[in-house]
C-alpha positions, 0 to 999 in steps of 0.5 A: 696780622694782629687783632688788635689796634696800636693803644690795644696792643700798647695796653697788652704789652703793659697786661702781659707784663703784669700777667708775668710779674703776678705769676713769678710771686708764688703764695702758698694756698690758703685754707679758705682755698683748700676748703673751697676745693674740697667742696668744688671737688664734691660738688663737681662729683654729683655731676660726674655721678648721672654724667657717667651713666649717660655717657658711658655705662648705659650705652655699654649696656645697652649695646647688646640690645640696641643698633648703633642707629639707635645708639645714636638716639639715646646719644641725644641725652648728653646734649642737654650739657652742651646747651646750656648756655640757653638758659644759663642767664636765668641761672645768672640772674634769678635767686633769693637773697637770703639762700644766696646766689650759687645755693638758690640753684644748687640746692633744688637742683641737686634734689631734683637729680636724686628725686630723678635717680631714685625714680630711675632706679625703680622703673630701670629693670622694665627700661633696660630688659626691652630697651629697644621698644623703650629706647625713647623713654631711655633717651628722655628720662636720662635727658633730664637728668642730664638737664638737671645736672647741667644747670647745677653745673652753671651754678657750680662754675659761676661759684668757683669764681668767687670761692678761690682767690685770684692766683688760685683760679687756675686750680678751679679746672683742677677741682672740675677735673677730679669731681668729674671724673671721680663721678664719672668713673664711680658710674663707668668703670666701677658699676660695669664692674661690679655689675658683671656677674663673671667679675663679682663671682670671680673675686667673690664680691657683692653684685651690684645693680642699676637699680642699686647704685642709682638709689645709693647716689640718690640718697648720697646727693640729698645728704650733700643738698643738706650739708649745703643748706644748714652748714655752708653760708655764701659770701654775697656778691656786689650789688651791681652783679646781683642787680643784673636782670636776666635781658642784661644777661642775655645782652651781655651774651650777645656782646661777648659773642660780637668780639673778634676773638671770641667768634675766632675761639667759638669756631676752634671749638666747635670744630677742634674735637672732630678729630677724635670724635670717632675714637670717642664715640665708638672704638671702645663699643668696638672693641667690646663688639669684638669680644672685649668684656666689660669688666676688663674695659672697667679694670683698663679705665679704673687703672687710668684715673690716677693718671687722669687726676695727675694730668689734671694737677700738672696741667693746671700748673703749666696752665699758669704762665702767660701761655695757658694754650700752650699744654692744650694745643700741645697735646692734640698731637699725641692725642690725634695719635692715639686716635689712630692707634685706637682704629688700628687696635680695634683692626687687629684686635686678637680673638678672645681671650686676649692674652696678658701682654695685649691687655697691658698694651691696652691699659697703656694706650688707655693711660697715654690718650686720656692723658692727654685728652686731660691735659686739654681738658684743664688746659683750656678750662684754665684759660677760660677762668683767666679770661672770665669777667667775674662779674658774670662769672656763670654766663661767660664761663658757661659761653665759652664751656658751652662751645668746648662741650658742643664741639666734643657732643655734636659729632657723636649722632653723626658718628654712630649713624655713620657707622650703620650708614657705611656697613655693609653686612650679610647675614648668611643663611643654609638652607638645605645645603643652599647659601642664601645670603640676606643683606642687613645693615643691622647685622653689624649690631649685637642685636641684629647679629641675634637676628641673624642666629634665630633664622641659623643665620652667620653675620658676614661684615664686608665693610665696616663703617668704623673705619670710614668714619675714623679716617674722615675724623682724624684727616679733619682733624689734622687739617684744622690743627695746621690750618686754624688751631694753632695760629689762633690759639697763639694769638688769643693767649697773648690778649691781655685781660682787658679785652675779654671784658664786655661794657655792662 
């Protein structure tokens, strides 16, 4: 059945042709290109940078003080960069002339982040030693710097746009990929790294605390602000988009969501992470609950990333032709895979310490599913750059990066309350040669196993959440990839360009 009228489908047939024949003329890139990738790269990586902390890190730290329950709650700090498609038509449509359209927000939002990081990094120690009383500040402090750097990113994607050139596009996820995530990495596996005492003490290398590497990124994003401010000029862009005002914005955003295949496309991804939002949410908190230190955790994941960043590369380049969904529903297969073998790692996983052949097998799983998860990842953002009408480069690319990112943080709230929810635990207690058993949720939490010892308690699971949950996601996730995924993502790749474009 197909989406489109026979004049539609007479025009797709003419795009898809001219699609093709643009792809066969292979250029070399420019160095207005290769310039304009280096500065995607540093800007993208001052995102990944407090992106790292919230979403990983700090939950890591925080695990041993703090209930998978609460957990949830400072969960709710990354939502802000699933949202902003809110306020992303102010980002749009307010700027100074003279600064220039991308810089009028970049640039104050960028202090802002490095103003917040410093004020962190003075006020973490007493945040972090009581995080349980102080879980709600936690949750707001790192909300906004969440916020923050989800409003520069709307600046940052509606930018790429008018950086590269046109066969070039598809490189713009390339750039998001390796500044993400080389921030993203800085801030989660290298601090837990360098900030685990065993670890520096061992290879005879400096600590490194919270309060530390929050004040060198605060310093490092003003440097990158004054780079931008004094030595980097922004081509103007044409008067009609620049007149735009933040209603039309907003309207326009209501028109793109009218059309047919971006409600269908909506729907794929707001339910297409289900699948994996277990494996995402909690195997590694697990595997760390079973004795799994931190530092080897840091070593697994610093041991992927240049795979990550090859995924990225190789997947922007698969993602060129005229099936850009291809590379990203492909990989839901090997990715739902190693889901599974994640729940099955954290049901046998050995008691520590682990030996050399099992940490190997983990870097393996490790490198083969974020592999594939960055294969998605590049794949679909490719996809969202080809369809993007430039002329509201921000707003669309914002649209539909809006519901990619939902799909993947929405779940994460339910997942880690699921987990408390369907745990049932026993904390154990002798007293004068009597067993007493004391029924405790949170005894499946370091924090209520610490409990538990301070009365000469033992910590009994007799059903552990985590693998409810597990198996709930991933039969979702299945279901939807047979059932929806894959006969819509054939049909949205085969649109020609056209009909993603709005009447402005």
């Amino acid at each position: 059945m197909s989406l489109l009228g026979e004049e539609e489908r007479r025009q797709a047939a003419r795009d898809v042709d001219e699609d093709a024949s643009d792809d066969g003329l292979k250029h070399p890139m420019s160095a207005k290109d290769k310039r304009a990738m280096v500065l995607l790269c540093v800007l993208y990586l001052i995102q990944g940078v407090p992106l790292g902390l919230a979403l990983g890190s700090v939950p890591f730290l925080l695990k041993d003080h703090l209930s998978y329950s609460q957990l949830a709650t400072f969960a709710l700090s990354s939502y802000p960069y699933s949202l902003k498609l809110l306020w992303s038509p102010v980002v749009d449509s307010v700027f100074f002339v003279s600064i220039g359209r991308r810089k009028s927000w970049i640039i104050p939002m960028q202090l802002i982040v490095g103003t917040l990081m410093l004020y962190i990094s003075f006020n973490v120690q007493r945040l972090m030693d009581d995080a349980a009383e102080y879980v709600y500040e936690l949750t707001f402090v790192f909300t906004s710097l969440v916020f923050i750097s989800a409003t520069q990113d709307i600046a940052v994607d509606g930018w790429a746009l008018t950086l590269l050139s046109h066969e070039n596009l598809s490189y713009a996820s390339t750039c998001q990929t390796i500044g993400l995530n080389t921030g993203y990495f800085a801030s989660f596996t290298v601090f837990l790294a360098f900030n685990s005492r065993e670890f520096t003490d061992q290879w005879g290398l400096p600590h490194l605390s919270l309060s530390a590497y929050l004040k060198f990124w605060g310093v490092a994003s003003y440097l990158v602000t004054m780079w931008l401010l004094f030595f980097k000029k922004e081509d103007k862009e044409p008067a009609n988009e620049a007149d735009m005002s933040i209603t039309g914005v907003y309207k326009t955003i209501w028109s793109i969501c009218k059309l047919k295949h971006i409600q269908q496309l909506i729907i794929m991804h707001f339910f297409a992470k289900l699948g994996f939002a277990a494996n995402d949410a909690a195997t590694s908190l697990k595997m760390v609950e079973k004795g799994f230190r931190r530092e080897e955790l840091a070593v697994a994941v610093l041991i992927d990333f240049p795979f990550q960043i090859a995924g990225g590369w190789l997947a922007a380049r698969w993602s060129r032709g005229d099936r850009p969904l291809r590379p990203w529903v492909i990989a839901f297969v090997p990715r739902l895979f190693f889901c599974l073998a994640g729940t099955l790692i954290v049901y046998w996983f050995p008691t520590p310490p682990i030996s050399g052949g099992f940490f190997v097998f983990l870097i393996v799983q490790t490198v083969l599913a974020s592999f594939s998860s960055t294969v998605q990842f590049v794949g679909i953002s490719a996809f969202h750059t080809r369809v993007s009408d430039p002329l509201i480069g921000g707003t669309y690319m914002t649209l539909l990066n809006t519901f990619t990112n939902l799909g993947g943080t929405w779940p994460k709230w339910f997942v880690l309350k699921g987990v408390d929810l369907f745990s049932v635990a026993t904390c154990k207690v002798t007293d004068a040669g009597t067993e007493i058993a004391v029924r405790a949720t949170e005894c499946v939490s370091d924090y209520g196993k610490a409990m538990c010892k301070d009365i000469n308690g033992e910590c009994i699971t007799e059903t552990d959440g985590y693998y409810i949950v597990s198996i709930v996601c991933m039969t979702f996730g299945i279901l939807f990839l047979l059932g929806f995924i894959m006969p819509t993502a054939r049909k949205l790749q085969e649109l020609p360009s056209s009909v993603w474009r709005v009447k402005l």
